[in-house]
N, C-alpha and C positions, 0 to 999 in steps of 0.2 A: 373263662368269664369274658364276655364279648361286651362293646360299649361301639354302637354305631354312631360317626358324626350324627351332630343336631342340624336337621334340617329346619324347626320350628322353633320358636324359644317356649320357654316352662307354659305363662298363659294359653298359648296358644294352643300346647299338648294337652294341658287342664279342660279345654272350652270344648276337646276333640273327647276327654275321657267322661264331663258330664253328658254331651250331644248322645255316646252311645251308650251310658247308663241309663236315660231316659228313653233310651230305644230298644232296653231291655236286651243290648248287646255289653255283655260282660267280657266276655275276651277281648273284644278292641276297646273297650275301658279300662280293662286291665294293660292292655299294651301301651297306651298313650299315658298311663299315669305311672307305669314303670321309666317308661320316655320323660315323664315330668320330673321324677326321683333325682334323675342325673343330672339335670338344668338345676334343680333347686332345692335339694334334699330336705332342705330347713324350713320352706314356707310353707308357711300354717295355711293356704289353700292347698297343696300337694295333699297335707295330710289328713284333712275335714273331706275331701276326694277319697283320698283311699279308706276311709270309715263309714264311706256312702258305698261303699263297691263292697265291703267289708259287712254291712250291714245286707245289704240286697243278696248276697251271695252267700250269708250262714258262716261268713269265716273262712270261705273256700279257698285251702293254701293252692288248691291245682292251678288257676290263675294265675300264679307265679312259680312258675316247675323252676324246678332246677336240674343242670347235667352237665355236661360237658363245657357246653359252649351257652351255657346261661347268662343272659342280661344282667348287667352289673345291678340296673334297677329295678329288674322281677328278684335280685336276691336280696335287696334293702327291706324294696316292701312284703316279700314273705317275713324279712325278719320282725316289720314292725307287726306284722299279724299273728306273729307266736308273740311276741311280747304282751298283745291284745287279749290273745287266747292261757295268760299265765304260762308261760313256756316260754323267760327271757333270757334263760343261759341260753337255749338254743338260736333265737334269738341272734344275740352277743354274735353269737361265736359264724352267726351269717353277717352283723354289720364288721366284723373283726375282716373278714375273708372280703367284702369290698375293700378295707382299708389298704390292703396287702395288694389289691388290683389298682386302686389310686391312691396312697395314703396323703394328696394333697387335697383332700374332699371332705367336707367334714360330715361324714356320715353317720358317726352319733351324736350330732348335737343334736336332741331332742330331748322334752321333758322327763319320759320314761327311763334314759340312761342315765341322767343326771340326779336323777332321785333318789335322797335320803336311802325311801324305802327299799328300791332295788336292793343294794346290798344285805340288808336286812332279811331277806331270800334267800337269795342265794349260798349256797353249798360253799362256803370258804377255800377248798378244795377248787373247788371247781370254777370259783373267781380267780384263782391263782395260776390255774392252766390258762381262763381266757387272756388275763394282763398278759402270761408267757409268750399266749399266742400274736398279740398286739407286738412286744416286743419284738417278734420272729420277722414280724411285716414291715418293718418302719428301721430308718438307717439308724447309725451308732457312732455320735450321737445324733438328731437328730436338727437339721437346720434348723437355727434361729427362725428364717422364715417359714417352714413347715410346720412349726409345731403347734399354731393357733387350733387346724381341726383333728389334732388328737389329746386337744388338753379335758372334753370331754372323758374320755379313759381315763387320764389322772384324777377326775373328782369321782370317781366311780371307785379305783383306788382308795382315796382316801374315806369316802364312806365305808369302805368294806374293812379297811383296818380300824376304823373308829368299833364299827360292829362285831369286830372277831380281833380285840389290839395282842391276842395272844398266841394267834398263830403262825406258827416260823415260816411257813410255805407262800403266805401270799404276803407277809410283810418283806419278803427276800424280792417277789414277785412284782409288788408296787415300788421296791426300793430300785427294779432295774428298770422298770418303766419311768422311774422319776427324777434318775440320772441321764434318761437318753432326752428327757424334756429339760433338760439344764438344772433340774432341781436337784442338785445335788446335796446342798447340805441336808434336806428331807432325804436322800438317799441313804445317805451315812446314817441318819437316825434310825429311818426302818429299816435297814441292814446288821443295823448294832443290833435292835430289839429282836429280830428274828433268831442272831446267835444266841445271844442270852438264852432267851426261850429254848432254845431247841439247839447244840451247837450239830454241823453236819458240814459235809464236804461242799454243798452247792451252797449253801448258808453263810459260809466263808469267801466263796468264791464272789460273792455279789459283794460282798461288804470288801474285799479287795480290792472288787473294780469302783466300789465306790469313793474308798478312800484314795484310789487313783485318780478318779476325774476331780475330787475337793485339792489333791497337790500333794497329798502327806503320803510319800511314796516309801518312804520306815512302816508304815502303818499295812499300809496294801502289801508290800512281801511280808510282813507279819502275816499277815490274813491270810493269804494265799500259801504260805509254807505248810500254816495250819492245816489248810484244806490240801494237802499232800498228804499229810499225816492220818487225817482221815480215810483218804483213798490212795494208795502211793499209787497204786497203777494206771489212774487216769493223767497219761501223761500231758493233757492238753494246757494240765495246770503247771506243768515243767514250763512249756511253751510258752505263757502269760508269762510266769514270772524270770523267764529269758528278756522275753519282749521288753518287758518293765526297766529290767535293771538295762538293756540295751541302751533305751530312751531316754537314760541320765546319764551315758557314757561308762557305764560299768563292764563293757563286754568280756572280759575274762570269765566275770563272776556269770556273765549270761549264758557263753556255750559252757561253761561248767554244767550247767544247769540241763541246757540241750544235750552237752553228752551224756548226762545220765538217764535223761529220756530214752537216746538210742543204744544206750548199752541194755535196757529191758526191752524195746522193740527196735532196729535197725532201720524199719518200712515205716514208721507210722508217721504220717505226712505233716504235721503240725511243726513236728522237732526236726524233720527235713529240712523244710521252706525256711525253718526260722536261723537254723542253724547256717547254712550255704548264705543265705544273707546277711547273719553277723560278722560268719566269716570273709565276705566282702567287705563290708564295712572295717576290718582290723586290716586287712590287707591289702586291698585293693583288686587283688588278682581275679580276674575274671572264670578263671577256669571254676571258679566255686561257683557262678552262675550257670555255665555251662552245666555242669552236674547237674544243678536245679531243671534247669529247661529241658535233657535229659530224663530224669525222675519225675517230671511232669508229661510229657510226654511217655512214660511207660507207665503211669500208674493214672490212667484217666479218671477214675474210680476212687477219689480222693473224700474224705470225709466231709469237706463243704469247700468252695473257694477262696484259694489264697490269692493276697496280693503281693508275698515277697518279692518275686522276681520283677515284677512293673514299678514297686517301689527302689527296688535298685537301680534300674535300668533310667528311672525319669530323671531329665532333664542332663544325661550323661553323653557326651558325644559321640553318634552313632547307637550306643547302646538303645537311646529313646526316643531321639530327635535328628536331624540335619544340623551337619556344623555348619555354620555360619562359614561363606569362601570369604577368601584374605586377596590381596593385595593392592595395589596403587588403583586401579581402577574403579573396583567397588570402595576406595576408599573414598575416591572421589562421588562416586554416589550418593554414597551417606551425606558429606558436607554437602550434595546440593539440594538433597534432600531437607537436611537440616537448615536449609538456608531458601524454603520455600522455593525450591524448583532453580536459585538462582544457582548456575555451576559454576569452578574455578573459573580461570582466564583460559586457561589449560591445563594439560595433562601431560608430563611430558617421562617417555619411557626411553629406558636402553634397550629394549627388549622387546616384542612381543610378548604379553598376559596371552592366559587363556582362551581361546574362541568363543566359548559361552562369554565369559566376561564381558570382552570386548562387544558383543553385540549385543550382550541385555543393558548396560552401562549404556550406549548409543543410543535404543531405543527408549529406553525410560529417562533421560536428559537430553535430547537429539542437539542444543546449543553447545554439548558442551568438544572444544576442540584438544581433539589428541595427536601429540607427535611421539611419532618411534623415530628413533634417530639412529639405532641401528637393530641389528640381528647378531645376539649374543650365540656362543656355539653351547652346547650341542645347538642345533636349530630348535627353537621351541616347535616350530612348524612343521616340523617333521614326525612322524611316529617313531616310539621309541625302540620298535622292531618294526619287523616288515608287515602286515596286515593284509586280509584281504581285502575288509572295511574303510571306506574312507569316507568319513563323513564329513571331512571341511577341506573347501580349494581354496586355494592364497589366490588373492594377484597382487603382488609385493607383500605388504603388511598387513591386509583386509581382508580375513577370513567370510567365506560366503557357507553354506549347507551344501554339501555335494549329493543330496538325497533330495527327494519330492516328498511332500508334507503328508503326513497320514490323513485317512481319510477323518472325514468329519465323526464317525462314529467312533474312533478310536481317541478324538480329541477328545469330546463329549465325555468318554470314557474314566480316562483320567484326572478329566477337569473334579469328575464328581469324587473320586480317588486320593487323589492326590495330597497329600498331610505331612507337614512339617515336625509331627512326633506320633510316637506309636508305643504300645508298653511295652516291648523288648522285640529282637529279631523274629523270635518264630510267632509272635501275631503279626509283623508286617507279612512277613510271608505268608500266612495265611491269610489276609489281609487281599493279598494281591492276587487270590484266583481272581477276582474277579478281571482282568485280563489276558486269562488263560487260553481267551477265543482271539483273539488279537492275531492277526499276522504279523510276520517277521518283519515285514518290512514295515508297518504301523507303527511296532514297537521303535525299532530303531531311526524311521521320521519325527517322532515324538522326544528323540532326541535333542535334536538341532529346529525342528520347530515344534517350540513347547505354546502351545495356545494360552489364551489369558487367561488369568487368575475367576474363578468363578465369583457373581454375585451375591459372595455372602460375606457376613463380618469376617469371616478368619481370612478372605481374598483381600477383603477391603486392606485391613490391615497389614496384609503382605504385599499386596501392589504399592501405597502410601506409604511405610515404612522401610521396607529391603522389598526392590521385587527380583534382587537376585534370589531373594531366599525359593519366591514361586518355580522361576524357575528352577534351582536344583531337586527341589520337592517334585517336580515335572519328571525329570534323567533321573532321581533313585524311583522312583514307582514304574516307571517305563522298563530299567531291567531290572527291580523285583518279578514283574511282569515276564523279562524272558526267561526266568528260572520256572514258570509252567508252562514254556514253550515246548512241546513234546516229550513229557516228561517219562513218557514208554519209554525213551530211549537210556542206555546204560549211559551211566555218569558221565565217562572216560571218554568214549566217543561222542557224546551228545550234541547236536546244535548249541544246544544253550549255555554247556560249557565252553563251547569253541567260540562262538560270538562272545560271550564274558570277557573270557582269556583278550581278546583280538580286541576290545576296549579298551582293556587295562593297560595296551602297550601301544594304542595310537598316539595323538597328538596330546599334549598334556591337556587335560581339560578338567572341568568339572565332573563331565561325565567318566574319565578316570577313577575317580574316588564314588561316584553311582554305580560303575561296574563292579568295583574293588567288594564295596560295600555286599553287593547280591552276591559274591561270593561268598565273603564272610557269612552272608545270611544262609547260605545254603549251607556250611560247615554247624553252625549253631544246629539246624534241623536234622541232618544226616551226619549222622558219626563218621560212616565209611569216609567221607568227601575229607573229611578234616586232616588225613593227611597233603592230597592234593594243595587244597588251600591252602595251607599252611605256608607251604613250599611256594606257592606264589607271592602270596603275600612277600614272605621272605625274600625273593626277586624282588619284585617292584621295589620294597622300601630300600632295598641297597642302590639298586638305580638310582633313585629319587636323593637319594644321600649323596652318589656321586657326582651325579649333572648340580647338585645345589654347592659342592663346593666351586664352581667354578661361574655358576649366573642363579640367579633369582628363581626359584620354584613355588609358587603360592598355593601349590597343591599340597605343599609338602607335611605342612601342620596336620592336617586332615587325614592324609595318608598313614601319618604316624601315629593317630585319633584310632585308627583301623585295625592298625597293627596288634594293638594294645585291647579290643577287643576280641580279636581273630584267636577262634579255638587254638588249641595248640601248638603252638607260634614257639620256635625256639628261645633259649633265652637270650643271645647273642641280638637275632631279633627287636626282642624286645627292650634291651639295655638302646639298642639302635633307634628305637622308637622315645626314647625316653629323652636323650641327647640330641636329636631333632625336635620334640618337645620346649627344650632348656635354652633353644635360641632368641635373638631379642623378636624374630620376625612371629613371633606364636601369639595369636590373637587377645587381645584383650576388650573383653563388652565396656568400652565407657560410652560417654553420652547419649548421643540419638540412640545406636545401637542396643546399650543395654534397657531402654526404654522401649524400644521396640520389642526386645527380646520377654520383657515384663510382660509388657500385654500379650504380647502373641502366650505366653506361658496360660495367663488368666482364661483367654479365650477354649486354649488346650483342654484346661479343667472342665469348663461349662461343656466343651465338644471335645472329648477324648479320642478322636481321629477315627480310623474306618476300621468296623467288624470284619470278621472275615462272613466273607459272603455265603 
């Protein structure tokens, strides 16, 4: 179903659909008033139009064909002309099918759906499939703000159980239609009346979830155990009443539940996704996500999408998002941020910070003055092996890019790219073909000069609030990106392994933990790599452990953020990640920051970061 930008508004397509009704051109009448359908579904000139076309043309459904790539408004107004022609299930079940293409359109507000009589009609049956169908199209539940043009449906609903108040199939039917519309206690009522009448497995199931959205959650695994008993083998209802009990902190009682799902099927995806996610949530341990991402990945063919794994993964570090960098310098950006652009007096270091830091802090506060007073050992300035890569020259304390800046195409690139959260590792990485075409040396310009924050509210709000955050969103997408740097090549030898590697062990930086990270991301997607990584990982954080017992590390939280989602990570490891963790220096979101972090979360939601291309 296709819906072309409006170039004309509604009158205009009307004044174009009578001009060629009076010129005895029916086709371009028909096309400008399908055009007017979608400006203005509900004005009573669109529809005293299509009853002039409708009249002139004998009722001719050919006028509005339908197929493939059919107009959203030749399928409206075919439907108002079987409704015309007595033929309103059919009808229905065409305004249903726009609603599923825009369900923010009120496409059956009209007389005809709203009337008494309709239900009165219609095949009880066959009302109960279209509310299903309605339900199939429209979220769960159902924004506040969305629901004005599908409340239409509900009073068609409630005619049709007024007219048939005895039949189980469509009072189950309008009962789940009238909890995704907030009507829930009408849900509970046609849910109860449906059991009664009729009790059955799906009849139970509605009245579970209805007694779940009213809050009586005794009530709904009542219902819902019922409806096991009825059917034990559809284990989707194991699933639901995991989920349930999970949601009020029951989880023993819930993989009890998941595991008897997979003791009758092992594969079946519902008690997979839910199970690997409660068991995260009792444990923490990631390796239960891992599996999941694994099993999703091998079983693409899944009975409909889940959101276990993105539900776990939100708002965890690394797992979903970019941690937030720590130390004296971005700290000082925050308070001058916080203080209207006014910064300290100074900034004063023992040490050299990071080289991102240091130069996104300068640039976004340029008044504010910094003293380093010495150079703590190891050299922060120095790499922490030998590299081929050098992407920052000192001259004393003031790190400059030792690379030439990517070209504009590659900036442009990332600008559009570029997202401070993502649902779990393997959508960034698929996330990030899109710069798969990128040169080596683009990617790794984009390093060290990361271009501005883009034009839009989630830049706005990342340049205004932390624009370190833009930039590290810059360095992890930049080597997500080198992980589809020639990707024909075997792991072990690969460029993109060996550039990785050769990041994670130059000068401490941000881009440290952007390399670290596309590692780890590349362990999540490829089994085989996860011993590799592992074992790096394992390196770095014991460095990173070493050099901090003796000066300041502000990579080091992040690092140990990494660790702890990094596949198969020993436990040594990971106990090591836990006690870098446990120090006083480990981030805490207060003020501006956790404010910041709020919004930028809320914008997340509205904009859920980048598809894979």
């Amino acid at each position: 179903m296709s819906e072309e930008p409006p170039a004309l508004t509604a009158a205009e397509e009307l004044a174009l659909a009578r001009l060629a009704l009076d010129e005895g051109d029916l086709a371009h009448a028909a096309d400008h008033l399908a055009a007017a359908l979608v400006l203005a579904p509900t004005l009573p000139d669109t529809h005293e139009t299509l009853t002039r076309i409708a009249a002139a043309s004998g009722g001719d459904l050919d006028l509005f064909p339908l197929g493939q790539r059919a107009h959203v408004g030749a399928v409206v107004a075919r439907a108002h002309l079987l409704a015309a022609a007595g033929r309103p299930a059919e009808g229905l079940d065409l305004l249903v099918a726009a609603t599923g293409h825009a369900p923010g359109v009120d496409w059956a507000g009209v007389p005809w759906v709203t009337a008494p009589e309709l239900a009165q009609r219609l095949d009880p049956d066959r009302c109960a499939r279209i509310l299903m169908q309605v339900c199939a199209a429209v979220p769960d539940p159902v924004p506040r703000a969305g629901r004005t043009p599908l409340l239409p449906y509900l009073t068609l609903a409630r005619h049709a159980v007024a007219a048939h108040p005895r039949h189980a199939l469509l009072l189950g039917a309008a009962s789940a239609l009238a909890r995704r519309l907030g009507e829930v206690t009408l849900a509970v009522t046609w849910a109860s009346r449906g059991v009664r009448e009729t009790p059955s497995k799906l009849g139970e199931v509605w009245l579970g979830y209805a007694y779940r959205s009213a809050g009586r959650t005794r009530d709904a695994l009542a219902a819902l155990e019922r409806a096991v008993g009825h059917d034990p083998d559809d284990l989707a209802v194991y699933a639901d009443i995991a989920g349930t009990l999970a949601d009020h902190g029951r989880l023993d009682e819930a993989l009890g539940w998941t595991d008897r799902a997979l003791a009758r099927d092992p594969a079946f995806d519902c008690a997979v996704h839910t199970a690997h996610r409660l068991r995260f949530l009792r444990d923490g341990d990631v390796a239960h996500l891992v599996d999941l991402a694994d099993f999703t990945r091998d079983h693409p063919d899944d009975s409909h999408e889940h959101t276990d794994l993105a539900e776990s993964c939100r708002g965890r570090p690394w797992l979903g998002q970019v941690t937030p960098a720590t130390g004296a310098m971005v700290d000082a950006l925050r308070r001058a941020l916080a203080a209207d652009g006014f910064p300290d007096a100074a900034v004063h270091l023992t040490t050299p910070e990071p080289p991102s830091a240091m130069r996104t802090v300068a640039a976004a506060v340029p008044g504010l003055h910094v003293e380093v007073t010495g150079v703590a050992e190891p050299d922060p300035r120095e790499p922490r092996r030998d590299t081929g890569y050098r992407l920052w020259r000192y001259e004393g304390t003031t790190a400059a890019p030792a690379l030439p800046a990517p070209s504009p195409v590659a900036a442009e690139r990332v600008r559009h790219l570029a997202h401070p959260a993502w649902p779990h590792p393997p959508a960034a990485y698929d996330a990030a073909v899109g710069l798969a075409t990128l040169e080596l040396a683009d990617l790794l310009g984009l390093l060290v000069h990361p271009p501005d924050a883009p034009p839009t509210a989630l830049g706005r709000v990342l340049t205004g609030q932390d624009p370190s955050l833009w930039v590290r969103c810059v360095q992890v997408w930049a080597c997500l990106g080198l992980l589809h740097h020639r990707t024909d090549e075997p792991w072990a030898t690969s460029t993109r392994r060996r550039v990785l590697v050769e990041l994670i062990w130059g000068v401490e930086d941000w881009i440290t933990e952007a390399a670290l990270f596309a590692l780890v991301t590349a362990a999540w997607v490829d089994p085989e790599v996860r011993p590799d990584v592992a074992g790096l990982v394992a390196e770095r954080l014991a460095d990173v452990a070493t050099v901090a017992q003796g000066r300041p590390v502000p990579i080091a939280v992040s690092l140990a953020h990494l660790a702890l989602v990094a596949p198969a990570v020993d436990p040594d490891t990971t106990a090591l990640a836990h006690r870098l963790l446990a120090t006083p220096a480990r981030l805490r979101r207060t003020g501006r920051l956790a404010r910041a972090w709020r919004r930028l979360a809320a914008l997340v939601r509205r904009h859920p970061g980048p598809r894979p291309a």
